[in-house]
PyMOL Python script that loads the backbone (N, CA, C, O; Angstrom):
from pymol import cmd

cmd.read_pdbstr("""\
ATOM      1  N   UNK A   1     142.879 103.967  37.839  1.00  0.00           N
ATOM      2  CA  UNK A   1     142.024 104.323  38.956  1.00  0.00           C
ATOM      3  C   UNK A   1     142.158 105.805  39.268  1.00  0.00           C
ATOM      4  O   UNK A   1     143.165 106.411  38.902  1.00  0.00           O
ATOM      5  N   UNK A   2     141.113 106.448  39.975  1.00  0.00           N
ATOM      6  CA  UNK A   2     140.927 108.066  40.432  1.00  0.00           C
ATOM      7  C   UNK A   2     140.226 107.855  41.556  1.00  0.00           C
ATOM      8  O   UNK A   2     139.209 107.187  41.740  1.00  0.00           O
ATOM      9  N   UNK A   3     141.221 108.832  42.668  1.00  0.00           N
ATOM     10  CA  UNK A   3     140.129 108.636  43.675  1.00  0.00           C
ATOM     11  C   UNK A   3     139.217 110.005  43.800  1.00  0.00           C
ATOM     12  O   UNK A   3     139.806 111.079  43.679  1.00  0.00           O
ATOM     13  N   UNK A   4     137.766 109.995  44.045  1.00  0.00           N
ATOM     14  CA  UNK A   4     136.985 111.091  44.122  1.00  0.00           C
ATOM     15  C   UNK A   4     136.213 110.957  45.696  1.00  0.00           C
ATOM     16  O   UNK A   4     136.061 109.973  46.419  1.00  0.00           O
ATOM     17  N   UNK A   5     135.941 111.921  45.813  1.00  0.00           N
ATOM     18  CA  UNK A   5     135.457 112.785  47.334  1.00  0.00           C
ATOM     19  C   UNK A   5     134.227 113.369  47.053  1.00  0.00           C
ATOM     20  O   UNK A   5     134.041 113.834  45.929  1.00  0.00           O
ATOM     21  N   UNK A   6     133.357 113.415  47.905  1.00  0.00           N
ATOM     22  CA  UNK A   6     131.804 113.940  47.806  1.00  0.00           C
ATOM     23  C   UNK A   6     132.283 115.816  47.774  1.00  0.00           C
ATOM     24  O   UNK A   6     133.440 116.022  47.406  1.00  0.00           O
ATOM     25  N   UNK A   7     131.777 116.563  47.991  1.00  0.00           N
ATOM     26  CA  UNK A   7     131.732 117.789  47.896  1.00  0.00           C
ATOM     27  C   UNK A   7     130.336 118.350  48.243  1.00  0.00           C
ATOM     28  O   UNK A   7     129.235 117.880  47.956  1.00  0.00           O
ATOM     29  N   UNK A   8     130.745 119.823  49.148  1.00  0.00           N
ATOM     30  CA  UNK A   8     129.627 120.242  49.285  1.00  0.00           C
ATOM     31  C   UNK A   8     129.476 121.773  48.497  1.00  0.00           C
ATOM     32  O   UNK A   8     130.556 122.361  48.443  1.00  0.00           O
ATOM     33  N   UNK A   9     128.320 122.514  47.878  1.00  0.00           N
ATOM     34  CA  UNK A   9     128.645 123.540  47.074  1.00  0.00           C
ATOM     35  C   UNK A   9     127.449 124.149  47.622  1.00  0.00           C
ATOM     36  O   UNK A   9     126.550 123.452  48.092  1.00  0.00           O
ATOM     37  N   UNK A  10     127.379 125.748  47.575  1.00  0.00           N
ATOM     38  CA  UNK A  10     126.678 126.903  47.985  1.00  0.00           C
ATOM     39  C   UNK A  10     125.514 126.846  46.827  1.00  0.00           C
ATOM     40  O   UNK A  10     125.740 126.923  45.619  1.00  0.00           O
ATOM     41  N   UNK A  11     124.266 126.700  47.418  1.00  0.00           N
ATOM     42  CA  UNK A  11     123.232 126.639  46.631  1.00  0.00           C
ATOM     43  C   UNK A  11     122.300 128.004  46.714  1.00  0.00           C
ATOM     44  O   UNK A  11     121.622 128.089  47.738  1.00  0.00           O
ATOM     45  N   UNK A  12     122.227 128.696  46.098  1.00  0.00           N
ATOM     46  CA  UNK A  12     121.749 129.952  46.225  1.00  0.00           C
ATOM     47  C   UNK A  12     120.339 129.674  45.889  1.00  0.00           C
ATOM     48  O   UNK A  12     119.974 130.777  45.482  1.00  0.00           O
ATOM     49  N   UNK A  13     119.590 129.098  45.827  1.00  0.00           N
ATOM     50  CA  UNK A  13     118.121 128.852  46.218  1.00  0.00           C
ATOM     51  C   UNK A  13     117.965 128.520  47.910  1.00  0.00           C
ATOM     52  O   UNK A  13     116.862 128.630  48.445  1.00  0.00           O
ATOM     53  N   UNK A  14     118.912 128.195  48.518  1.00  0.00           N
ATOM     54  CA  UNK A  14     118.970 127.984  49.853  1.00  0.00           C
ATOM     55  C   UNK A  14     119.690 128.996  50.849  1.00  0.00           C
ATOM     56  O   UNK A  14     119.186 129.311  51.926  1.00  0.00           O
ATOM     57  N   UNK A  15     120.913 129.477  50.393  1.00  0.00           N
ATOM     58  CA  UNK A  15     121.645 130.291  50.977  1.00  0.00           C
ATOM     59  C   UNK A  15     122.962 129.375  51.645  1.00  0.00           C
ATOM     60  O   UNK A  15     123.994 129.629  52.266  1.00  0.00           O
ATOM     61  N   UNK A  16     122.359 128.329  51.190  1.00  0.00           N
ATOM     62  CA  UNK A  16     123.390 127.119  52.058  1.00  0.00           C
ATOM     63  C   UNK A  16     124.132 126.329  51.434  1.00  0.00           C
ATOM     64  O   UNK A  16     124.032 126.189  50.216  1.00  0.00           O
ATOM     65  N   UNK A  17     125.121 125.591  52.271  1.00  0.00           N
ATOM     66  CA  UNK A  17     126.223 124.461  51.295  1.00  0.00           C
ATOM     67  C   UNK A  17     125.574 123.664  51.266  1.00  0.00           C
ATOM     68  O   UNK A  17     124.874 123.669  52.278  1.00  0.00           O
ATOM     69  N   UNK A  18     125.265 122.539  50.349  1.00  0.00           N
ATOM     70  CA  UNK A  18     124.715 121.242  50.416  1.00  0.00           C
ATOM     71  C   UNK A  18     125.734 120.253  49.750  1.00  0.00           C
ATOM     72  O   UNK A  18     126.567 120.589  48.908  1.00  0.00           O
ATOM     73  N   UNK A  19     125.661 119.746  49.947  1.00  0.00           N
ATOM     74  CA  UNK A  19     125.960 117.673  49.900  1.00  0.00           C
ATOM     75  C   UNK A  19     125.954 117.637  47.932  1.00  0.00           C
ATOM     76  O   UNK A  19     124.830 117.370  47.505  1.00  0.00           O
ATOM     77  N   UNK A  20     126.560 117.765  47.301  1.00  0.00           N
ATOM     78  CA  UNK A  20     126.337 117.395  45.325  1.00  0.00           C
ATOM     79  C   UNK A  20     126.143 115.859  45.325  1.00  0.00           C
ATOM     80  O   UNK A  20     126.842 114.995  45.853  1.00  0.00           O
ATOM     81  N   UNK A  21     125.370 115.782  44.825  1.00  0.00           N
ATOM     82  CA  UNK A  21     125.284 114.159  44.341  1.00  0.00           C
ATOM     83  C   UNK A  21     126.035 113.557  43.613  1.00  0.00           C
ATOM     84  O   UNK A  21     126.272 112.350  43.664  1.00  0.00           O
ATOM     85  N   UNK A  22     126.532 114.437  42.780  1.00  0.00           N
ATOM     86  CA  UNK A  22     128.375 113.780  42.355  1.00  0.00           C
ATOM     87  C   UNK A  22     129.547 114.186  43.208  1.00  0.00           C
ATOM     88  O   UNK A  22     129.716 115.101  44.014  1.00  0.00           O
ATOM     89  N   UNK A  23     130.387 113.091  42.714  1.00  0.00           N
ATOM     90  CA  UNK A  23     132.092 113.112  43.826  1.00  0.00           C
ATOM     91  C   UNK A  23     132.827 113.521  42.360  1.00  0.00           C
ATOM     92  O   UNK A  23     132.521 113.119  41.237  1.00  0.00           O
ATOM     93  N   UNK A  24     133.969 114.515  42.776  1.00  0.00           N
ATOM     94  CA  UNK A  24     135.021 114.553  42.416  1.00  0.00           C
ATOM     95  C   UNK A  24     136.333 114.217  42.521  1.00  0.00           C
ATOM     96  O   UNK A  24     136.613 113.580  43.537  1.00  0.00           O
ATOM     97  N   UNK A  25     137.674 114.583  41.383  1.00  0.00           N
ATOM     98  CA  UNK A  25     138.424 114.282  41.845  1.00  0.00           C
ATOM     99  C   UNK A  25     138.830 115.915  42.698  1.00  0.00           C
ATOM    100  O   UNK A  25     138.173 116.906  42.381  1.00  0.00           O
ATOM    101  N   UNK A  26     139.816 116.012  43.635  1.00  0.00           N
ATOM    102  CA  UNK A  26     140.903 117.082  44.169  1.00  0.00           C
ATOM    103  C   UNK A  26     140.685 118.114  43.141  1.00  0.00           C
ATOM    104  O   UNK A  26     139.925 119.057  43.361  1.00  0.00           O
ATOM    105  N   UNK A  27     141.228 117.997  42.186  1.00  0.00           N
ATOM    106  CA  UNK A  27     141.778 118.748  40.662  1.00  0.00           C
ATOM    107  C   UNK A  27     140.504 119.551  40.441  1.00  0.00           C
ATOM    108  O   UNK A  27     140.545 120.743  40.137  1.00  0.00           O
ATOM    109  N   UNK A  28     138.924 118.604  40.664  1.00  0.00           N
ATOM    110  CA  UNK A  28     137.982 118.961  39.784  1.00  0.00           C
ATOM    111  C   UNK A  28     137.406 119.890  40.784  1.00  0.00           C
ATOM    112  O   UNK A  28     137.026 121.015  40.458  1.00  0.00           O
ATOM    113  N   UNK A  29     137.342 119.493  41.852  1.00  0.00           N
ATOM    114  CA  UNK A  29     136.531 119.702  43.179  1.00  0.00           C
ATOM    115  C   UNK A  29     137.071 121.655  43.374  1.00  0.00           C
ATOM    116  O   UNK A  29     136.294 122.599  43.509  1.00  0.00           O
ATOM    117  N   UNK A  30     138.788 121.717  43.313  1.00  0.00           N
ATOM    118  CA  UNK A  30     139.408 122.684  43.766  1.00  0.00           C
ATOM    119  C   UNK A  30     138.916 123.920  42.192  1.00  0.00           C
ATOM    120  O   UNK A  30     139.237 125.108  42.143  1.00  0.00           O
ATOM    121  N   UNK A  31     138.296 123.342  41.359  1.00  0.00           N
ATOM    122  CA  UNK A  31     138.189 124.340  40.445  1.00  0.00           C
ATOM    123  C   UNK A  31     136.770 124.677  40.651  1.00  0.00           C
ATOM    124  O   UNK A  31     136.388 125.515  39.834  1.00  0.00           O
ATOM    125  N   UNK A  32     136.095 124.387  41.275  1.00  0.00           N
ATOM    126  CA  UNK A  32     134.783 124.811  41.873  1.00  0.00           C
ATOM    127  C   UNK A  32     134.797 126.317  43.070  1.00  0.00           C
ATOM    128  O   UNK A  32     135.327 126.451  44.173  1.00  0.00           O
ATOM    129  N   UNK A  33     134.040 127.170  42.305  1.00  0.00           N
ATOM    130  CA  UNK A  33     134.469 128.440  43.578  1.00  0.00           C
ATOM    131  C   UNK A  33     133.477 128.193  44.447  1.00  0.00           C
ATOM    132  O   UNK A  33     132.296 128.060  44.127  1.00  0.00           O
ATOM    133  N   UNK A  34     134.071 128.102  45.938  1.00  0.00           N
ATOM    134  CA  UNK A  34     133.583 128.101  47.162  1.00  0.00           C
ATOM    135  C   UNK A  34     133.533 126.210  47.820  1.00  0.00           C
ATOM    136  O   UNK A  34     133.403 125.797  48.973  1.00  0.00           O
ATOM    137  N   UNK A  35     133.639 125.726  46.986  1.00  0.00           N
ATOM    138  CA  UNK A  35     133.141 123.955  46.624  1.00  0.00           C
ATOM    139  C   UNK A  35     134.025 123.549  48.403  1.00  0.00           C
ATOM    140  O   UNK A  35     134.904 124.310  48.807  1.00  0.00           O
ATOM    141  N   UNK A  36     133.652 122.460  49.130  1.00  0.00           N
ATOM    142  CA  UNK A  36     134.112 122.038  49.859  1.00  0.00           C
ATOM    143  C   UNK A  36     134.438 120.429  50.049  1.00  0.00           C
ATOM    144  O   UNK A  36     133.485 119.660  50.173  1.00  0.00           O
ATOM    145  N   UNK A  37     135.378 120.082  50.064  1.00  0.00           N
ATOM    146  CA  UNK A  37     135.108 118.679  50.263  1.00  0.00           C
ATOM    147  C   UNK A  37     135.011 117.978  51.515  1.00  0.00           C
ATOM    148  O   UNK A  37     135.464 118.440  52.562  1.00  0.00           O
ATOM    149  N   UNK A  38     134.475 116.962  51.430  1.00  0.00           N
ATOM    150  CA  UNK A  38     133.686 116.231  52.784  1.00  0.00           C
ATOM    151  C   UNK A  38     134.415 114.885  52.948  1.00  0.00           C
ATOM    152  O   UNK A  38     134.317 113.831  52.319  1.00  0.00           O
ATOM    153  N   UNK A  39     135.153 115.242  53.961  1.00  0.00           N
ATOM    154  CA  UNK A  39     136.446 114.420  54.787  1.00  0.00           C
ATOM    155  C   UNK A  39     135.499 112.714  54.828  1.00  0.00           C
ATOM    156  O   UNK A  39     134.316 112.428  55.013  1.00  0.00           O
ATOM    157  N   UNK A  40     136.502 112.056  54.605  1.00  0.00           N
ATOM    158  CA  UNK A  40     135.577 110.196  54.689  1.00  0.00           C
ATOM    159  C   UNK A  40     134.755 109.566  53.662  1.00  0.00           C
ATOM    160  O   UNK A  40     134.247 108.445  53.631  1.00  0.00           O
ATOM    161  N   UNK A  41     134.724 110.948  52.468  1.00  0.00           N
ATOM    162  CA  UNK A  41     134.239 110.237  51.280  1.00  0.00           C
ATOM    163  C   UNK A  41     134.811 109.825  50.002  1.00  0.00           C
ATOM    164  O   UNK A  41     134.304 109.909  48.884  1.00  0.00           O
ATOM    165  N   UNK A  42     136.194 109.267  50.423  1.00  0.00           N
ATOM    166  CA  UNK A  42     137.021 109.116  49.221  1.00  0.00           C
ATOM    167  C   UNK A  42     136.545 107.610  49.287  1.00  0.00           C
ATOM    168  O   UNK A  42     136.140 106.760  50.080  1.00  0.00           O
ATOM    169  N   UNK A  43     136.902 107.850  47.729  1.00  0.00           N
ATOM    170  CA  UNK A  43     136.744 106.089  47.208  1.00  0.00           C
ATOM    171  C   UNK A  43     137.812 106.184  45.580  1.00  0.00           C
ATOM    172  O   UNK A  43     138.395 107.077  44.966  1.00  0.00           O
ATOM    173  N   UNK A  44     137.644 104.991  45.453  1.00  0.00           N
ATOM    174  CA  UNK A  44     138.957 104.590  44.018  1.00  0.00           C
ATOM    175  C   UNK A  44     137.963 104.161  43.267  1.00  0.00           C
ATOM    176  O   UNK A  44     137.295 103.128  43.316  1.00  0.00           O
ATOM    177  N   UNK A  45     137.942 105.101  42.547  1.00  0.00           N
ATOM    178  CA  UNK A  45     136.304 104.733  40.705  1.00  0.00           C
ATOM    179  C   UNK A  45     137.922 104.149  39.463  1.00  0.00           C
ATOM    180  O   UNK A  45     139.140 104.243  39.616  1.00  0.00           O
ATOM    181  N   UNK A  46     137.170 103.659  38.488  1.00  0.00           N
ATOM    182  CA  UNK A  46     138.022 103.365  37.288  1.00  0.00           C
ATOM    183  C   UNK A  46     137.570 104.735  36.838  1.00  0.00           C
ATOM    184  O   UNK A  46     136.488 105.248  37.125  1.00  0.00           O
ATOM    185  N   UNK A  47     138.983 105.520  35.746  1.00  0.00           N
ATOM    186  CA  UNK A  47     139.207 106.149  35.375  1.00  0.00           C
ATOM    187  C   UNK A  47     138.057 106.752  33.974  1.00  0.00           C
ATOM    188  O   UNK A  47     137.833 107.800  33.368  1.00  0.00           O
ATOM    189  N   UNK A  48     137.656 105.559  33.988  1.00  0.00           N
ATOM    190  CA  UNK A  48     136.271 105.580  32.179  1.00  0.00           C
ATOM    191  C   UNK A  48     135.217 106.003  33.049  1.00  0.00           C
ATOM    192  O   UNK A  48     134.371 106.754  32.564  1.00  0.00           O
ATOM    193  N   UNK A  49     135.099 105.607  34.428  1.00  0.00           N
ATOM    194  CA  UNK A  49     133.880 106.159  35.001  1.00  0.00           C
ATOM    195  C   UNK A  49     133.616 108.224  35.104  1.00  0.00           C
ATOM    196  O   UNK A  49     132.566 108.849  35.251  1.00  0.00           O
ATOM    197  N   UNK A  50     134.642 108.590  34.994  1.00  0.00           N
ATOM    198  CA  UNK A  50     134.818 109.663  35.151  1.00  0.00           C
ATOM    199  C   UNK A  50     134.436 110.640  33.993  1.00  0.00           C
ATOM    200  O   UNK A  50     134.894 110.225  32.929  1.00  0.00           O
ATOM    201  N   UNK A  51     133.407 112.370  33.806  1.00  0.00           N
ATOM    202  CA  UNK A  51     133.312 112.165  32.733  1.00  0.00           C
ATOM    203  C   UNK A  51     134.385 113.636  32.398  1.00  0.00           C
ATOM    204  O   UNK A  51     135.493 113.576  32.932  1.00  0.00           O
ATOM    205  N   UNK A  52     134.143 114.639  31.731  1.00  0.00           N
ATOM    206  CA  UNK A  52     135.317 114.879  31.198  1.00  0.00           C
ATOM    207  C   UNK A  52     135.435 116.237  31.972  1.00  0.00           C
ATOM    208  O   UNK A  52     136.017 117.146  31.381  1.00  0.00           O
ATOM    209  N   UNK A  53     134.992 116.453  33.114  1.00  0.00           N
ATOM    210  CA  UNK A  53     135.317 117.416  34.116  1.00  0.00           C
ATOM    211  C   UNK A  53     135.818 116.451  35.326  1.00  0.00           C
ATOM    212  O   UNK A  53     135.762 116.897  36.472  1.00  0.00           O
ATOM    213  N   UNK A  54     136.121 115.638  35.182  1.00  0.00           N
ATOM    214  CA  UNK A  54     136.449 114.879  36.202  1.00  0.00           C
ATOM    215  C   UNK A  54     135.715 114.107  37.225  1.00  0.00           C
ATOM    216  O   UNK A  54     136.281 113.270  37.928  1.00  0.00           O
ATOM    217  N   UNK A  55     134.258 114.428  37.326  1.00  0.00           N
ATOM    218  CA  UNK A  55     133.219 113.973  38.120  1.00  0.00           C
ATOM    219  C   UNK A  55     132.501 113.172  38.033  1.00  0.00           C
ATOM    220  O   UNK A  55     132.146 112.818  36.909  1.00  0.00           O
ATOM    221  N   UNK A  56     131.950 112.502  39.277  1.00  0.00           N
ATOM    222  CA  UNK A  56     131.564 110.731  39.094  1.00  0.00           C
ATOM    223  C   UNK A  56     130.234 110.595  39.727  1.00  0.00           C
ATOM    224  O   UNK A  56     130.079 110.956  40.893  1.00  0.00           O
ATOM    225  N   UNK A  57     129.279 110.104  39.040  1.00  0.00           N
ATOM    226  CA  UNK A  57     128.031 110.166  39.680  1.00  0.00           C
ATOM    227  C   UNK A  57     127.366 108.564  39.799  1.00  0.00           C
ATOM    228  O   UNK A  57     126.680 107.765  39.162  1.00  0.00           O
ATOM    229  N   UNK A  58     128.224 108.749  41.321  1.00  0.00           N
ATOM    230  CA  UNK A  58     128.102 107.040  42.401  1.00  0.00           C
ATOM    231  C   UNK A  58     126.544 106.582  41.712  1.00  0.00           C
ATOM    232  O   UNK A  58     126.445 105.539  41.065  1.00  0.00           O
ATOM    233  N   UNK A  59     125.562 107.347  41.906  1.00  0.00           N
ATOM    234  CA  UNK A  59     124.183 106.967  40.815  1.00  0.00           C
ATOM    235  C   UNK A  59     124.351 105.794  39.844  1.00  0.00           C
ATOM    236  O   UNK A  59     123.732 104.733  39.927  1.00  0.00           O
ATOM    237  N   UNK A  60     125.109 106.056  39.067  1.00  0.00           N
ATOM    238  CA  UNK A  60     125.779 105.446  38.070  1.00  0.00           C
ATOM    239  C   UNK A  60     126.568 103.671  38.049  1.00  0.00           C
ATOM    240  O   UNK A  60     126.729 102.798  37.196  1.00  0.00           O
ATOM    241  N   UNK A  61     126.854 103.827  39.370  1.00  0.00           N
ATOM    242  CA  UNK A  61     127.601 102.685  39.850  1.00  0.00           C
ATOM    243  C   UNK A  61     127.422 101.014  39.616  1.00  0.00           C
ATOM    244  O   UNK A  61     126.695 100.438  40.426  1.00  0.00           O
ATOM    245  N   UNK A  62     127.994 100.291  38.646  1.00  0.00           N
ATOM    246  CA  UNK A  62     127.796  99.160  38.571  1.00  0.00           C
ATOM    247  C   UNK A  62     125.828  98.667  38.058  1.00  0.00           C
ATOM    248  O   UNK A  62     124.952  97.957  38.551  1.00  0.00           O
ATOM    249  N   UNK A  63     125.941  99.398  37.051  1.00  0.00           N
ATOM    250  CA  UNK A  63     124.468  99.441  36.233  1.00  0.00           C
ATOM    251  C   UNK A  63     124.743  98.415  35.301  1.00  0.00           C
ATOM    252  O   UNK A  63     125.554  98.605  34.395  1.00  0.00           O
ATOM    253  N   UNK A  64     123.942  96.992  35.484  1.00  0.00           N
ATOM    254  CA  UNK A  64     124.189  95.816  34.533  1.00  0.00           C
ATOM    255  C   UNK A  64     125.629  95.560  33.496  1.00  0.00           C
ATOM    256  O   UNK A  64     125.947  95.431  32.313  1.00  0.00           O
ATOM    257  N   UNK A  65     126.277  95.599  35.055  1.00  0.00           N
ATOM    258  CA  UNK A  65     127.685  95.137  34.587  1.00  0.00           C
ATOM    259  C   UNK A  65     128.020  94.523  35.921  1.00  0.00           C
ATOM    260  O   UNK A  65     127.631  94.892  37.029  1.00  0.00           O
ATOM    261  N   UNK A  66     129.144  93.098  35.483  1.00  0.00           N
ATOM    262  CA  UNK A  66     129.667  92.421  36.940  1.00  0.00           C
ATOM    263  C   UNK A  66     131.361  92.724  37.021  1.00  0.00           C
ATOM    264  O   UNK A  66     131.979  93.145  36.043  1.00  0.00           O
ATOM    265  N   UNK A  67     131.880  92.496  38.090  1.00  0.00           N
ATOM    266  CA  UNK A  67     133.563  92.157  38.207  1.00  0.00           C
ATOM    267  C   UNK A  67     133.921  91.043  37.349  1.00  0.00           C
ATOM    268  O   UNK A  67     133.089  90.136  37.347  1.00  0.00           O
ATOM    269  N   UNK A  68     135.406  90.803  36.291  1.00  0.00           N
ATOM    270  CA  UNK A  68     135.378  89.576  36.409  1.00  0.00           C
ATOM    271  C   UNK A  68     135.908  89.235  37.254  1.00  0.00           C
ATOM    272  O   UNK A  68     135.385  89.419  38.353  1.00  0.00           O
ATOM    273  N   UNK A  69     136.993  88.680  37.184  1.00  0.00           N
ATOM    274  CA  UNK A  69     138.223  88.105  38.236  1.00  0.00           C
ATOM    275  C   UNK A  69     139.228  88.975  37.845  1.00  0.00           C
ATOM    276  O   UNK A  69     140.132  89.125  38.667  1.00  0.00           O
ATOM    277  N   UNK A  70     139.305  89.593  36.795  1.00  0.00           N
ATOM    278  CA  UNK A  70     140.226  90.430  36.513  1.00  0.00           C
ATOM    279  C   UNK A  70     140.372  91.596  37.184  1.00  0.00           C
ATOM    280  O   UNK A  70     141.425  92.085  37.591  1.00  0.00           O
ATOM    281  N   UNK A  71     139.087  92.093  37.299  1.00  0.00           N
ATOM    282  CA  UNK A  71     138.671  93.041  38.137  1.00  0.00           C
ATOM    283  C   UNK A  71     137.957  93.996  37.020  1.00  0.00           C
ATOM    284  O   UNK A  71     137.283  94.950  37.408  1.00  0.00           O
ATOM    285  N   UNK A  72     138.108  93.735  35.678  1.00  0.00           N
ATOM    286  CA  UNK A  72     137.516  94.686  34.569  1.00  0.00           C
ATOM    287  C   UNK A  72     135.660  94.586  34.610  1.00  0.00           C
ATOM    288  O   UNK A  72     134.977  93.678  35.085  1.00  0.00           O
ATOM    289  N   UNK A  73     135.232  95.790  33.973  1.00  0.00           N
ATOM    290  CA  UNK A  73     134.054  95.365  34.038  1.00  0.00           C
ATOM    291  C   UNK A  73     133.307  94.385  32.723  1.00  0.00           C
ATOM    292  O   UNK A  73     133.730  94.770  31.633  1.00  0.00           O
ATOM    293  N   UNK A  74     132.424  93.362  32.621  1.00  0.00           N
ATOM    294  CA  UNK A  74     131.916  93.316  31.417  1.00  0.00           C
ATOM    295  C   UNK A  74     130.795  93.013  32.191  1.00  0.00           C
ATOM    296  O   UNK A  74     130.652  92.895  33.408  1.00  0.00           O
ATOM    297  N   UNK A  75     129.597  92.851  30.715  1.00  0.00           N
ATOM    298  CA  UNK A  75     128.294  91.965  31.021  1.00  0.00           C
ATOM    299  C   UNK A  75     128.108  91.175  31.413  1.00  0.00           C
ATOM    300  O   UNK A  75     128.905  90.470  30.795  1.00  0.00           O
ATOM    301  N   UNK A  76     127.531  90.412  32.193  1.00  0.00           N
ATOM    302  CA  UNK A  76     127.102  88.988  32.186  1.00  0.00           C
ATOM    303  C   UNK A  76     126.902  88.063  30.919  1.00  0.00           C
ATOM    304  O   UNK A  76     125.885  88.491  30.373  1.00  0.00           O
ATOM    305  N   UNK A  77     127.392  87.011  30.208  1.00  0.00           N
ATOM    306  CA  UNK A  77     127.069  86.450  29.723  1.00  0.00           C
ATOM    307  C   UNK A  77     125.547  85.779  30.036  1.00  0.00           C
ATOM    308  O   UNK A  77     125.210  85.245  31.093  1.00  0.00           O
ATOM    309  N   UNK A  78     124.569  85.988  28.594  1.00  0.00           N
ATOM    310  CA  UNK A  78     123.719  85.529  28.465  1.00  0.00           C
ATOM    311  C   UNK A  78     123.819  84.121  29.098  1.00  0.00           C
ATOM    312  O   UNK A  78     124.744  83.310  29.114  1.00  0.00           O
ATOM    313  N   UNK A  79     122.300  84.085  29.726  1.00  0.00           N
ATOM    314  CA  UNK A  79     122.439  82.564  30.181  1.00  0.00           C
ATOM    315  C   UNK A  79     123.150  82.074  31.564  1.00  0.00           C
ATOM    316  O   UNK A  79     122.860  81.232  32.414  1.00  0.00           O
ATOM    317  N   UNK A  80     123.833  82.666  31.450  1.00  0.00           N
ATOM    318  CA  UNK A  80     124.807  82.278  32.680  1.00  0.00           C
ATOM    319  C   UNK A  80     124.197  82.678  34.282  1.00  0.00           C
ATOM    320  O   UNK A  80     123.770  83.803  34.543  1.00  0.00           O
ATOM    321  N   UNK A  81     124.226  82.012  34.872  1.00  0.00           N
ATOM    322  CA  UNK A  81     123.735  82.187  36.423  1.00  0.00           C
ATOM    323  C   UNK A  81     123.331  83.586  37.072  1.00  0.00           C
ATOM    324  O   UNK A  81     122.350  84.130  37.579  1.00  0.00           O
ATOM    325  N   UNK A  82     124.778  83.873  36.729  1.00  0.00           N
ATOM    326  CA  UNK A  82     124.899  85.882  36.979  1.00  0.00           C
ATOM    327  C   UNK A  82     123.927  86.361  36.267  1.00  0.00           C
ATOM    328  O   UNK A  82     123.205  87.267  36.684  1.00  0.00           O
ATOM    329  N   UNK A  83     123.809  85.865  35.229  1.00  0.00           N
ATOM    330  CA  UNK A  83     122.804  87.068  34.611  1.00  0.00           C
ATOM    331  C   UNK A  83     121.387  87.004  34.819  1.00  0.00           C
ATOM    332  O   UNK A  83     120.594  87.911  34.565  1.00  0.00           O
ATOM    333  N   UNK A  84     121.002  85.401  35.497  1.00  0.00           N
ATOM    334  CA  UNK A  84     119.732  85.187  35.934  1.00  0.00           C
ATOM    335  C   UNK A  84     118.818  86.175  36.937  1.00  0.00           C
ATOM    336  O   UNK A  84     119.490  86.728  37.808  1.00  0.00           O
ATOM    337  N   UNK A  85     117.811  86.386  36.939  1.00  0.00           N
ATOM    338  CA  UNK A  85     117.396  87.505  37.893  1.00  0.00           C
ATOM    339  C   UNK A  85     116.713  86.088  38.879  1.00  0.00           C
ATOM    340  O   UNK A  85     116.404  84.949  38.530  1.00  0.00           O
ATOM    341  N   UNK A  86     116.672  86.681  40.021  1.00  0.00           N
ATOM    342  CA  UNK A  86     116.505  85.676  41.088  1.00  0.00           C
ATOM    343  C   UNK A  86     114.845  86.420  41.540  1.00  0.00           C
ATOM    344  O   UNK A  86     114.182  85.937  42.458  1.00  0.00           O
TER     345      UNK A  86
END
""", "prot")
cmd.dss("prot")
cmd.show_as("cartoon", "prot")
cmd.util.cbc("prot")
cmd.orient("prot")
């Protein structure tokens, strides 16, 4: 697990900080010049979600994949209830 934080970064088409649509981790966030992070948006992603700057794009989140009980992700088995669209 990694926990990542929203961030806000200086957009020079605006002059202003805005909101990134990806979260980072600490590590990734602090190598950003000027980058801020935004207190209340931590969360715990699996570590594969992350890509190789460290950053996680919630977008992304649980795209035709379920929990098992394990807590790992897989597909739905064909057929199976879960995978039925309602």
């Amino acid at each position: 697990m990694a926990t990542v934080q929203g961030f806000k970064v200086f957009d020079i088409n605006t002059g202003e900080k805005k909101l990134s649509s990806l979260k980072g981790t600490e590590k990734a966030i602090k190598a950003i010049k000027d980058a801020e992070i935004v207190p209340g948006t931590a969360e715990d992603v699996d570590q594969a979600d992350l890509d190789g700057n460290e950053m996680y794009d919630p977008r992304k989140r649980n795209r035709g994949t379920k929990l098992n009980i394990a807590g790992s992700r897989r597909p739905p088995a064909r057929g199976s209830v879960s995978a039925q669209r309602f």
